[in-house]
N, C-alpha and C positions, 0 to 999 in steps of 0.2 A: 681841754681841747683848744688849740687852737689852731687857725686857717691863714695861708700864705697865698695870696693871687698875684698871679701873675703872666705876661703873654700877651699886655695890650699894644698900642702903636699904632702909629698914621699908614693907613693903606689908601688907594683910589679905587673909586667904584669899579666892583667886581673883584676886588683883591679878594684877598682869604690872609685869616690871623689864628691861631688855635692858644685858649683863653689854659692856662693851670691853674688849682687848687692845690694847695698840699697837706697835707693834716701832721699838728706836732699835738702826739699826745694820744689816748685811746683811738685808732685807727676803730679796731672794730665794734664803738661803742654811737658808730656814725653810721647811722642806718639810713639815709638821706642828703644826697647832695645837690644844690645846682646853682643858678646864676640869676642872678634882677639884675637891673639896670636901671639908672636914673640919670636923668637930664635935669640943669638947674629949673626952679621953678615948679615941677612937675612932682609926680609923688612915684617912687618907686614900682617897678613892675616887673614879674615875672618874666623871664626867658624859657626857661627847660629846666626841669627837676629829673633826677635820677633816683629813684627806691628802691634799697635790694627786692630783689625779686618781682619787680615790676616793670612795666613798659616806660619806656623815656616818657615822660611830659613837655610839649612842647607850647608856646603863647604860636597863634595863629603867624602873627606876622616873622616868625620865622623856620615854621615849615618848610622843609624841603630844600634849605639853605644850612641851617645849623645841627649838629649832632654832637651832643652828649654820649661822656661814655666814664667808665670807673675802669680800668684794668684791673688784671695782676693782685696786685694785694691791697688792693684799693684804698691807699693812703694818698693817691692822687685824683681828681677827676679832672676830665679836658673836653673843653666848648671848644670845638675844629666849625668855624665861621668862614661860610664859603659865599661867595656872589655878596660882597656887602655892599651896602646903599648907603646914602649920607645918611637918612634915616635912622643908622642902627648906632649915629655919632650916639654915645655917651660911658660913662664911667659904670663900670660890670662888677658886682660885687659875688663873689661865692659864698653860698647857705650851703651851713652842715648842720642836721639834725638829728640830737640825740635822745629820739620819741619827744616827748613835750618840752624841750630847750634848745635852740635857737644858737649856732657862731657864724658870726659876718667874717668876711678875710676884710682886708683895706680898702678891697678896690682897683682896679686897671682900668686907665684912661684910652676909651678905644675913640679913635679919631678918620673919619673917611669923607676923603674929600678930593678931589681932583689939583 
């Protein structure tokens, strides 16, 4: 398995960016998707998880702004980031989880700034 990110880029506060994952390899042996985020310095931190058959997960500070979602044949998933703040400046990696193992994508550099 592995994961393609992509979808990042400089917006100004209040824009909107919608973040892709893509899965090369067992599609449905990926029963878990979603996105961390990390700023230099800082240690890694959750955004929003996706679990089959489960309700989105979302981290507080971006409630009601960001949605997750898997379509279709859900070899994709997409963070659609709406009302962004300088705050949400950092590099977005996508998690895909197959039960007890762990694939990162690269990374997309999300950048918001006026």
């Amino acid at each position: 398995v592995q994961l393609v990110d992509s979808g990042g880029g400089t917006v100004q506060p209040g824009g909107s960016l919608r973040l892709s994952c893509t899965i090369s390899g067992s599609v449905i042996s990926v029963v878990s998707m979603g996105w961390y985020r990390q700023v230099p310095g800082q240690e890694r931190e959750l955004v929003a998880n996706l679990r089959l058959g489960y309700s989105p997960e979302y981290a507080d500070f971006v409630k009601g702004r960001f949605t997750i979602s898997r379509p279709g044949n859900r070899a994709t998933a997409y963070l659609q980031m709406n009302n962004l703040k300088t705050e949400d400046t950092a590099v977005y990696y996508c998690i895909g989880q197959t039960g007890p193992r762990a694939y990162w994508g690269q990374g997309t550099q999300v950048t918001v700034s006026s």
